[in-house]
Every structure is written in structure tokens, then in C-alpha cells.
C-alpha positions in Angstrom: -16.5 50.9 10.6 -18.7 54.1 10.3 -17.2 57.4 11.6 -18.8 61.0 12.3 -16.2 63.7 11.2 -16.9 66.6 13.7 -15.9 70.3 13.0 -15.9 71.2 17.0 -14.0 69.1 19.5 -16.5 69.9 21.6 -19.3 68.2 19.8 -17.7 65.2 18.9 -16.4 65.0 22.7 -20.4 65.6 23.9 -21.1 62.5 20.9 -19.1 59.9 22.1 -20.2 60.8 26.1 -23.9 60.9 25.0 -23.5 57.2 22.6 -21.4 56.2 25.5 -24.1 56.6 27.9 -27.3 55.7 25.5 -25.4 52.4 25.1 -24.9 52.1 28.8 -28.8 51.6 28.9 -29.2 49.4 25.3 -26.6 46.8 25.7 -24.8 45.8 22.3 -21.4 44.6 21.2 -20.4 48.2 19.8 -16.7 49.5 19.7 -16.4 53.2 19.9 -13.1 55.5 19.5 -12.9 59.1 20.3 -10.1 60.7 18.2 -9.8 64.0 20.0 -7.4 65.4 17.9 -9.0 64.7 14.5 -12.7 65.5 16.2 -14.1 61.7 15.0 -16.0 59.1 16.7 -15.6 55.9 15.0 -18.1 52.8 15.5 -17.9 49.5 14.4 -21.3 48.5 13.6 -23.8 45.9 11.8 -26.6 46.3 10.6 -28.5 45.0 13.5 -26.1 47.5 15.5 -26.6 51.0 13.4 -30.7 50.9 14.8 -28.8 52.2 18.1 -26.4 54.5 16.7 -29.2 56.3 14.3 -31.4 56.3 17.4 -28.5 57.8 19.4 -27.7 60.5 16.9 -31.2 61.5 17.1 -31.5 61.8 20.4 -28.2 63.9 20.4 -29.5 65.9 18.1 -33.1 66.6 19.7 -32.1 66.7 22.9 -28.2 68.6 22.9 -28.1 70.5 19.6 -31.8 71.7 19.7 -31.1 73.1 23.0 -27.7 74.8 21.4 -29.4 76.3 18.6 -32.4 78.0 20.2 -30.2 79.3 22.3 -27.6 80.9 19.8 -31.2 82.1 18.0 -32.1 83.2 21.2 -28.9 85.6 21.1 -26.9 86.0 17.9 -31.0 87.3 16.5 -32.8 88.6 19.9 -30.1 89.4 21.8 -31.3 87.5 24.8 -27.9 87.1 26.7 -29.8 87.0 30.3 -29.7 83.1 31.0 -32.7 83.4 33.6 -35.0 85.0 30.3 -33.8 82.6 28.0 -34.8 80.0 30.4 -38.5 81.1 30.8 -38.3 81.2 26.7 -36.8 78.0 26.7 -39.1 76.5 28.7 -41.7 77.9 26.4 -40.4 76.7 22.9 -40.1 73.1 24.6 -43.9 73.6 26.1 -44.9 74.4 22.0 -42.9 71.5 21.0 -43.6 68.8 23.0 -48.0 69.8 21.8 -48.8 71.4 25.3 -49.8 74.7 23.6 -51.7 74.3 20.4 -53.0 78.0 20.6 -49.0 78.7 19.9 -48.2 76.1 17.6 -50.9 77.0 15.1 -48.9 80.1 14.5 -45.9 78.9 13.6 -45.3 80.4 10.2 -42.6 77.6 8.5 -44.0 73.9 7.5 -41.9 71.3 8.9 -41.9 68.4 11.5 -39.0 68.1 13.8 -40.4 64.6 14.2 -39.1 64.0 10.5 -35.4 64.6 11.2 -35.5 60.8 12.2 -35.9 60.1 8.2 -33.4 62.1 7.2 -30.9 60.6 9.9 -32.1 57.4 8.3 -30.9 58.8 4.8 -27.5 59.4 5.7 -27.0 56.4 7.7 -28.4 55.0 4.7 -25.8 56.7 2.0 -22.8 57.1 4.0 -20.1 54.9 5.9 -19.0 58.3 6.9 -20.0 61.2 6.8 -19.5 65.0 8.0 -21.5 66.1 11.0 -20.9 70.1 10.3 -22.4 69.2 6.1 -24.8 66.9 7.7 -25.9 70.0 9.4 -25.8 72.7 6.5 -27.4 70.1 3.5 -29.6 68.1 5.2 -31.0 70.2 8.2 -31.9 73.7 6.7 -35.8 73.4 6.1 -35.4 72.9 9.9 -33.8 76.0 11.0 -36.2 78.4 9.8 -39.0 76.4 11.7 -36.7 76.6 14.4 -36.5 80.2 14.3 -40.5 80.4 13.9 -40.8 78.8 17.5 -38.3 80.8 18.7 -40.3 84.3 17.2 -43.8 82.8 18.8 -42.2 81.8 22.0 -40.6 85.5 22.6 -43.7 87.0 21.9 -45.4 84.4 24.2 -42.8 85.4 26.6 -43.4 89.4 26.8 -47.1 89.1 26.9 -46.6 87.1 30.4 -44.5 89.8 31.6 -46.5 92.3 30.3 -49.5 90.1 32.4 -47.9 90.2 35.5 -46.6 93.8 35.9 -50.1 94.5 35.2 -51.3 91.5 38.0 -48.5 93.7 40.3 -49.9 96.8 39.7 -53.2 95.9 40.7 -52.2 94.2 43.6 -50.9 97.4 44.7 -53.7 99.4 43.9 -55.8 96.9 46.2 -53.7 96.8 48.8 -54.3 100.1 49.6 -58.2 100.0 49.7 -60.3 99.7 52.4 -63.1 96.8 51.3 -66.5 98.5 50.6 -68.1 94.6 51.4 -67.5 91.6 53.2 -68.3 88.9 50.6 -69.6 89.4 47.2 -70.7 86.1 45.0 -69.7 86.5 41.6 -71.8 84.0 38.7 -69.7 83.1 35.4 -72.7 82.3 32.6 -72.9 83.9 29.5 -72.0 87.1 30.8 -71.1 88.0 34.9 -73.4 88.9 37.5 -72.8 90.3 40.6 -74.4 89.6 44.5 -74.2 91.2 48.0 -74.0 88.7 51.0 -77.9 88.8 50.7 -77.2 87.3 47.5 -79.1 90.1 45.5 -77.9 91.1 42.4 -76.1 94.1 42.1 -77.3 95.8 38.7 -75.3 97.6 36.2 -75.8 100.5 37.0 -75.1 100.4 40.9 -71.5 98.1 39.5 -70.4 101.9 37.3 -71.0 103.6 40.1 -68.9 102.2 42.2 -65.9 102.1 39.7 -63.1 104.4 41.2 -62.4 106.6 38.2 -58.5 106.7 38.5 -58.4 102.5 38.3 -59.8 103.5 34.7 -57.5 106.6 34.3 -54.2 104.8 35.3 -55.1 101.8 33.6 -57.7 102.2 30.1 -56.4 99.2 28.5 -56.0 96.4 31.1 -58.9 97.3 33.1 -62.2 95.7 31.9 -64.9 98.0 33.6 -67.2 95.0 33.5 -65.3 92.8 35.9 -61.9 93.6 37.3 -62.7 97.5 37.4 -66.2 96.5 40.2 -64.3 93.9 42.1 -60.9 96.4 42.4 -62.9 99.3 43.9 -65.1 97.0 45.9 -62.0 95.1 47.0 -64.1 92.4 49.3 -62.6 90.9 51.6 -64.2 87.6 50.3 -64.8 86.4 46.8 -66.9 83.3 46.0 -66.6 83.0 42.5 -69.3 80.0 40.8 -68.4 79.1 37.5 -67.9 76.0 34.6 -64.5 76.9 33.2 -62.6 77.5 36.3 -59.9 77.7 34.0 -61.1 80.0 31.8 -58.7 83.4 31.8 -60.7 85.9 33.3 -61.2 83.3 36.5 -57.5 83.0 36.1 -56.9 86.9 36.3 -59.2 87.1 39.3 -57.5 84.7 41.0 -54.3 85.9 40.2 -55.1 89.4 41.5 -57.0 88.5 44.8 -55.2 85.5 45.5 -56.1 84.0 48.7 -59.7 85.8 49.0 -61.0 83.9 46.0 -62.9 81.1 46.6 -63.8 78.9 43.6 -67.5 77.2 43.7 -69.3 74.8 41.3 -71.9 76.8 38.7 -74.4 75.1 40.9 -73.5 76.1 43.8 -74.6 79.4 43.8 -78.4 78.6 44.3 -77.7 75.9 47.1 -75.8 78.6 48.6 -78.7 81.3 48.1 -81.2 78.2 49.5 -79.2 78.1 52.7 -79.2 81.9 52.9 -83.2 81.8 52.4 -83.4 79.1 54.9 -81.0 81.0 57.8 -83.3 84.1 57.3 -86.3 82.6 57.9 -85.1 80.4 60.9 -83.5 84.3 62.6 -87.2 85.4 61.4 -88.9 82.5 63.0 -86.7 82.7 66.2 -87.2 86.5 67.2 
């Protein structure tokens, strides 16, 4: 008979309803006791048996506790008590976690592997018949909860820049909402750097691009605003944008997109000179025909 001595009642209650549910999927010949009043589950076990309980535990411990302690990080240190925020931060640690966002993971400042608390639930199973849940926690777990508090730092930071990015995609939004388009369509190439065409698909130099710029987009907004791209295609404000590019993933594209939403049109790199072919070929049939 093993038990797991609990300081809360409420963790050993959420426990034995997690095992009690794990084992409901990975059939066995396991008994299991809740003493409420002395916070214990008890299993009986063999060793065949204890492969389910350890896996249990760790699944209770990744998937319940985890959740529980970025959360009291999330408040007792940031003082994120807004449930809808700590959601989107949440949903961002997980995202780091799970290896969807390497860019974040890389700066996680503490060494560890959350992977690895499997071994050390192997350990104790290992050691003890019985054994504390609350000391399992303070002796075994610590290296953990500094890296814990890492993804929590990275993910917060994450978290501000995206609101920082969309009052800014708002505030754009605004500002082109209110301007009368200066051109129909404008084709816009992605290469090494980004080049701008009428609907006659010639180029629009430099210089013509600066002049264009509406000097208060620059003046409201000097650090958001890059006069290369965003600042020409705000105070041109077509009502069309056929954008041709490699990456369409690429954030700039993104940001683009983001801001013009429904007037962007994403096109192959390619496309742009079977586009300006077609355009050639129109001209000189309008040229033939009159």
C-alpha cells in the first residue's frame, strides 16, 4: 500500500478525481481510498501497477499543478489578477512550452527540462512507500520553479509587446480610415528590399514614395512608422493592395495585412511579371483596337 500525504484537502481531493479518471482509461486492478480528513490517497499497488500511478502523478502534476503555479506567479509576483490577461499569458507560456515558439524559448534564462520531472517522480516512487506531496514539492521540485518563473518573465514580456502591436495596428487603422485613397491599386514587390508600382505597373522611385509621406503619420508616430513601407502605403491609402512576395509570413507582410486587412491581396513572387505581361498585353490590344 503506497499513500500520498497531502497538505491541502483540496489537492489530494483533485488527486484521487484525476487517478480516478486516468485509470478509467488504463484499466488495472488498483484500489484507491480518499481519506478526506487526513488529506491521503492510498493505493494498493504492484509493481507492474505503480507504472500507472507514476504516470498519473505526472500528468497531475504537468497538467493541474503547472497550471496552479503559473498562475499564483502570475499574481503573488506580477500582480496579474485580471483572469482574461492571464489567459492570453497563459496561453503563451503553454505556446513556449509545448516548442511552438523557439524565438521565446531561447531566452529563457534558468537551465532545466520540465520533461525531467518524470525522473524525479521515478526517484521517489522509487525511495518511498509514502511520501509527502507538500516536501515532494519543496525538496525535489525547486530547480523547477525558477525555470518556471523564467517562462513566466518571457511570456509577460511576449505579452505586452502584442498589446503594444495592436494599439499601434488600431491607431493606424484609424488614421486610414480617414483618408481619401490617392490610387486605386498599387503592386507592392518583397525582394531584398520593397519596391513600389502604379496600376501601370511602373515603379514609383524613392523619391516620388517621400514625397508623398504625410508628415503628421511621422509626427504622431516616429517609432512605429517605418517611412520605407507603412509610412507610403498609409498616406497613399489604396483602395487595393497586391502584395507579391516569398515569405508571406514574414512580419512586415503580417503588419500590412494586419493594417489594411481586406484590401491586401497576397500574390506569388512570380506573379508580379505575369501580371505586368497581361498589363503589356491589354495595352497593346486597346492600342491595336482604336
Amino acid at each position: 500500500m503506497a499513500e500520498i500525504i497531502f497538505r491541502s484537502r483540496m489537492d489530494a481531493k483533485r488527486f484521487y478525481d484525476h487517478l480516478l479518471e486516468y485509470l478509467r482509461f488504463n484499466p488495472n486492478n488498483l484500489d484507491i481510498l480518499l481519506l478526506e480528513d487526513r488529506h491521503i490517497v492510498k493505493i494498493s499497488e504492484n509493481k507492474v501497477e505503480v507504472e500507472a500511478v507514476k504516470d498519473a502523478f505526472y500528468q497531475f502534476i504537468v497538467k493541474i499543478k503547472l497550471d496552479d503555479w503559473f498562475r499564483a506567479i502570475l499574481q503573488q509576483q506580477y500582480y496579474y489578477e485580471d483572469l482574461e490577461e492571464q489567459q492570453h499569458i497563459m496561453e503563451i507560456i503553454y505556446s513556449v512550452l509545448e516548442g511552438q515558439r523557439k524565438d521565446l524559448a531561447i531566452l529563457i534564462k534558468e537551465n532545466g527540462d520540465v520533461s525531467k520531472i518524470r525522473e524525479v517522480i521515478d526517484e521517489i516512487f522509487q525511495e518511498h512507500v509514502s511520501f509527502s506531496f507538500d516536501s515532494f514539492l519543496k525538496f525535489r521540485m525547486r530547480p523547477y520553479f525558477k525555470m518556471l518563473e523564467s517562462y513566466v518573465e518571457i511570456s509577460i514580456d511576449e505579452y505586452k509587446m502584442e498589446q503594444e502591436y495592436q494599439i499601434f495596428i488600431h491607431t493606424l487603422r484609424d488614421f486610414l480610415s480617414g483618408r481619401e485613397p490617392k490610387m486605386d491599386t498599387l503592386h507592392l514587390l518583397f525582394d531584398e528590399e520593397i519596391t513600389f508600382f502604379d496600376e501601370q505597373f511602373m515603379e514609383i522611385k524613392r523619391g516620388d514614395l517621400v514625397r508623398m509621406i504625410d508628415r503628421k503619420l511621422l509626427f504622431n508616430h516616429p517609432v512605429y512608422v517605418d517611412s520605407a513601407s507603412i509610412a507610403p502605403l498609409l498616406s497613399i491609402a489604396p483602395k487595393r493592395i497586391l502584395l507579391y512576395t516569398k515569405t508571406p509570413e514574414e512580419p512586415l507582410v503580417r503588419t500590412i495585412k494586419n493594417i489594411f486587412e481586406e484590401r491586401v491581396t497576397i500574390k506569388t513572387y512570380k506573379g508580379l511579371r505575369h501580371a505586368k505581361e497581361w498589363n503589356q498585353l491589354e495595352n497593346t490590344a486597346n492600342e491595336n483596337g482604336a
